[in-house]
FIKOLZA-1660 file (N, C-alpha, C; in steps of 0.1 Angstrom, whole numbers, plus 5000, padded with zeros to 4 digits):
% residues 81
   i   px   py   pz ch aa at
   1 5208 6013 9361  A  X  N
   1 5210 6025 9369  A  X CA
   1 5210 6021 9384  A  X  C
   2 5220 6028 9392  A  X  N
   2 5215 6021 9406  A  X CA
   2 5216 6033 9416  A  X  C
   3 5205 6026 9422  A  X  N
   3 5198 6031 9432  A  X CA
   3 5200 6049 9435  A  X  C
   4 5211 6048 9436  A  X  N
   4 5217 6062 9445  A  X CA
   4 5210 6070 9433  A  X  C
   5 5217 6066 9419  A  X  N
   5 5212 6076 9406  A  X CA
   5 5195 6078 9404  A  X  C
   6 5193 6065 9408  A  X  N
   6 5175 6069 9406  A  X CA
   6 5171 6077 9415  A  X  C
   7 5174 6076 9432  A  X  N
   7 5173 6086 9440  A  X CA
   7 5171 6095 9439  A  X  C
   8 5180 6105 9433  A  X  N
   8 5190 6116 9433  A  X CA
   8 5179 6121 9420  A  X  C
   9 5179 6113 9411  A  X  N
   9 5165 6118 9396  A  X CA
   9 5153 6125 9406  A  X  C
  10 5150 6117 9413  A  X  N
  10 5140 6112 9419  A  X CA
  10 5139 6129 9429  A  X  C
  11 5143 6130 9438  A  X  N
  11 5146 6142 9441  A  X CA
  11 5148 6156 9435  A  X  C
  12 5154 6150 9426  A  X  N
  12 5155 6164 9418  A  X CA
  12 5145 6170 9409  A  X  C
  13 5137 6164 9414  A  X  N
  13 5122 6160 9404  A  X CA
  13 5121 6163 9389  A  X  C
  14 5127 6148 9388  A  X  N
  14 5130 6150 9375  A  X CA
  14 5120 6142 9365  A  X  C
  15 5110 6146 9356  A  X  N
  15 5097 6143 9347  A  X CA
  15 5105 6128 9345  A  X  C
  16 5113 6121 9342  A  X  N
  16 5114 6113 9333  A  X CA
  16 5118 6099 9338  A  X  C
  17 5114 6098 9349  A  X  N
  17 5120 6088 9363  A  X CA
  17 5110 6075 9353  A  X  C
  18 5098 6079 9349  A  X  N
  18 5094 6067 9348  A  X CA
  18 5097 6054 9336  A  X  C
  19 5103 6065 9327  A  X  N
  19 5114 6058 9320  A  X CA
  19 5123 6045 9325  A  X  C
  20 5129 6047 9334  A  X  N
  20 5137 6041 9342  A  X CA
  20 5130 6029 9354  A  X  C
  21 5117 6026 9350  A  X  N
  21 5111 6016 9355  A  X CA
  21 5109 6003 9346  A  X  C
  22 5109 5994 9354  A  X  N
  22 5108 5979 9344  A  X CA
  22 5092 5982 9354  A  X  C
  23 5082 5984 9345  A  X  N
  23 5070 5981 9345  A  X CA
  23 5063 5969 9341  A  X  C
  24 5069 5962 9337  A  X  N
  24 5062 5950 9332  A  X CA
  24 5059 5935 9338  A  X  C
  25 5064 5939 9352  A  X  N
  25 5058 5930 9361  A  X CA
  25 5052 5939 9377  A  X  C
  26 5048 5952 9378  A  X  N
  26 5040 5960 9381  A  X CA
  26 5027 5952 9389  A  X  C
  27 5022 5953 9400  A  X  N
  27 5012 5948 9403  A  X CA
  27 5001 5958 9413  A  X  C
  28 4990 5960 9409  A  X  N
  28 4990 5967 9423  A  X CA
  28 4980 5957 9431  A  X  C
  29 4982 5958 9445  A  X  N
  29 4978 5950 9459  A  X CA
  29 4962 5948 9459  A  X  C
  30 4958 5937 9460  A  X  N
  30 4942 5937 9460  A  X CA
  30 4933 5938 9445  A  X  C
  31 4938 5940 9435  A  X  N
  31 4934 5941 9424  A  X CA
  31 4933 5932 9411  A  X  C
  32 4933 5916 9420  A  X  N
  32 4940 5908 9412  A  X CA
  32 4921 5905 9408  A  X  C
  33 4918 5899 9399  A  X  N
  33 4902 5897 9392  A  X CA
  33 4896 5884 9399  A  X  C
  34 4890 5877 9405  A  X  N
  34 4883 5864 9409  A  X CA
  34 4869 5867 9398  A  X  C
  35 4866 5856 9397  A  X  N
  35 4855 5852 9393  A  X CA
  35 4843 5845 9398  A  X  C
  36 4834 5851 9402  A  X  N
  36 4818 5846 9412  A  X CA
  36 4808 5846 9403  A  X  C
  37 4802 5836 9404  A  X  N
  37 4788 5833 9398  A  X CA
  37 4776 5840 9409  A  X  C
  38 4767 5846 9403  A  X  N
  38 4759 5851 9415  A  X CA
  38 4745 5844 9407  A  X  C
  39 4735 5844 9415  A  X  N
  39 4721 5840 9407  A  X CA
  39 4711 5851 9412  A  X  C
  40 4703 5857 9400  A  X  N
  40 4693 5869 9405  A  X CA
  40 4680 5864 9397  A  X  C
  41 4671 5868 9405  A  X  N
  41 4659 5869 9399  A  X CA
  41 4659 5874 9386  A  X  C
  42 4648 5871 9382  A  X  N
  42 4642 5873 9362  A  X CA
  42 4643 5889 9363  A  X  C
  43 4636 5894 9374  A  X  N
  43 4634 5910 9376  A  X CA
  43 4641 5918 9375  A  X  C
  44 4650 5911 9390  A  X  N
  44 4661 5920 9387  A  X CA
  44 4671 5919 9378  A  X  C
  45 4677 5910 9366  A  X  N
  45 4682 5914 9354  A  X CA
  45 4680 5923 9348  A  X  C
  46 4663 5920 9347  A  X  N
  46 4655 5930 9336  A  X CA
  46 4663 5943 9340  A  X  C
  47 4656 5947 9353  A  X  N
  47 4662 5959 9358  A  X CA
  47 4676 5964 9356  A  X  C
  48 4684 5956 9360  A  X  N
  48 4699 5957 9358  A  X CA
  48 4707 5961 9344  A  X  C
  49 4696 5954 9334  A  X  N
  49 4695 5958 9321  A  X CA
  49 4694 5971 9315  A  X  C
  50 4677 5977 9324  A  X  N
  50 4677 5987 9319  A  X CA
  50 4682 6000 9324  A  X  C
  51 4689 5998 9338  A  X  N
  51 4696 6008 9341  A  X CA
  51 4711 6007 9338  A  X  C
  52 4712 5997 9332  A  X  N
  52 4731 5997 9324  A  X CA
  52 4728 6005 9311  A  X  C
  53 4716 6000 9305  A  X  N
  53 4715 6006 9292  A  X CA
  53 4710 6023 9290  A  X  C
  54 4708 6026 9302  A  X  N
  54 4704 6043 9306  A  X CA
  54 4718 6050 9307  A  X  C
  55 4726 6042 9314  A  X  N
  55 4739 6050 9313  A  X CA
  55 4748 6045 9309  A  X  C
  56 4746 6033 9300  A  X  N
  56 4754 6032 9288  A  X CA
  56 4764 6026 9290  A  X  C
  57 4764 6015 9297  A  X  N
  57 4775 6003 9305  A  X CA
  57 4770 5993 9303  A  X  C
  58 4779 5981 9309  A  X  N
  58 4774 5964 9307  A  X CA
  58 4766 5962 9319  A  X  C
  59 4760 5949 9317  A  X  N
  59 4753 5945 9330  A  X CA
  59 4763 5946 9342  A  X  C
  60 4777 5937 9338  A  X  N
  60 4791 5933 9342  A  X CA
  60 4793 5949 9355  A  X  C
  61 4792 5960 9345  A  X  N
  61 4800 5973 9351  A  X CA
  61 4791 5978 9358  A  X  C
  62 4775 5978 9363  A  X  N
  62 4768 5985 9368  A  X CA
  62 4769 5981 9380  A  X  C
  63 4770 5961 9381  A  X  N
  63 4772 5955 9393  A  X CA
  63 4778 5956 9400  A  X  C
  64 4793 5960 9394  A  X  N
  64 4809 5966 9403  A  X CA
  64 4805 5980 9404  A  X  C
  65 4800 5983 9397  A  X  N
  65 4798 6002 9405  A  X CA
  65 4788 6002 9415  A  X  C
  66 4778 5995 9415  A  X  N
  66 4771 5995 9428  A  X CA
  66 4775 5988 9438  A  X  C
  67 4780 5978 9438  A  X  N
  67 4788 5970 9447  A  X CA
  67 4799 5975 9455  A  X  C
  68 4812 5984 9447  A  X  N
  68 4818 5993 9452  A  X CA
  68 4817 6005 9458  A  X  C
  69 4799 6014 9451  A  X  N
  69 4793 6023 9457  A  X CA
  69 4791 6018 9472  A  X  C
  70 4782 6008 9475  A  X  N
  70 4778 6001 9485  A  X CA
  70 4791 6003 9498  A  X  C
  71 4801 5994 9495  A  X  N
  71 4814 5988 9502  A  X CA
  71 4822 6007 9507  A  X  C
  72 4820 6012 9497  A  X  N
  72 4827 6022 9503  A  X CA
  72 4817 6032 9516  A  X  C
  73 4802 6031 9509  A  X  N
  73 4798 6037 9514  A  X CA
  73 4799 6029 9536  A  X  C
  74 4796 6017 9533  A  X  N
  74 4798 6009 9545  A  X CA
  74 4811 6010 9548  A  X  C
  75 4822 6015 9543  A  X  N
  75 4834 6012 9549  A  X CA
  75 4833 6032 9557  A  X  C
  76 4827 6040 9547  A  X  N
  76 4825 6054 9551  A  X CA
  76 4822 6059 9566  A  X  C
  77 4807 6048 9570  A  X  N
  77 4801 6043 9586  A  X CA
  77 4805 6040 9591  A  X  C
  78 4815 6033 9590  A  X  N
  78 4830 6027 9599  A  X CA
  78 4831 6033 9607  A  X  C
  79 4839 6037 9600  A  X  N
  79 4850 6050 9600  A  X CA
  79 4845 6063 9614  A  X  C
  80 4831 6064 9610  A  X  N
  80 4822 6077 9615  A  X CA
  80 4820 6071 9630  A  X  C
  81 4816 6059 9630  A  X  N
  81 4814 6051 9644  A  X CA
  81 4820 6048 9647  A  X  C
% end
């Protein structure tokens, strides 16, 4: 399809544009995975434990939710100041 015709779909708002994507090399910016070793106290596992296990997520997902809660909240302050 070129260009002008995707356009023109595209405008005409047409539901079915995404059809017409080669998605399979897709990336989005900043989202690529690294891997960090962190070391915590005995405690705070425990802890990390039992508040993954209260709402029913991994150790792994509580860390990125509070981490990202954190970062946004700091990026939020920024912003204000």
């Amino acid at each position: 399809m070129k260009a002008e015709d995707f356009d023109k779909k595209f405008d005409d708002n047409e539901m079915d544009i995404i059809d017409d994507l080669d998605l399979s090399s897709a990336k989005r910016p900043n989202h690529t995975q690294k891997r960090v070793n962190v070391d915590f106290p005995t405690w705070v596992i425990d802890s990390l434990d039992k508040e993954a296990k209260r709402m029913g997520v991994t150790r792994q997902s509580i860390i990125k939710i509070w981490l990202i809660e954190r970062l946004d909240e700091q990026a939020a302050n920024r912003a204000i100041q």
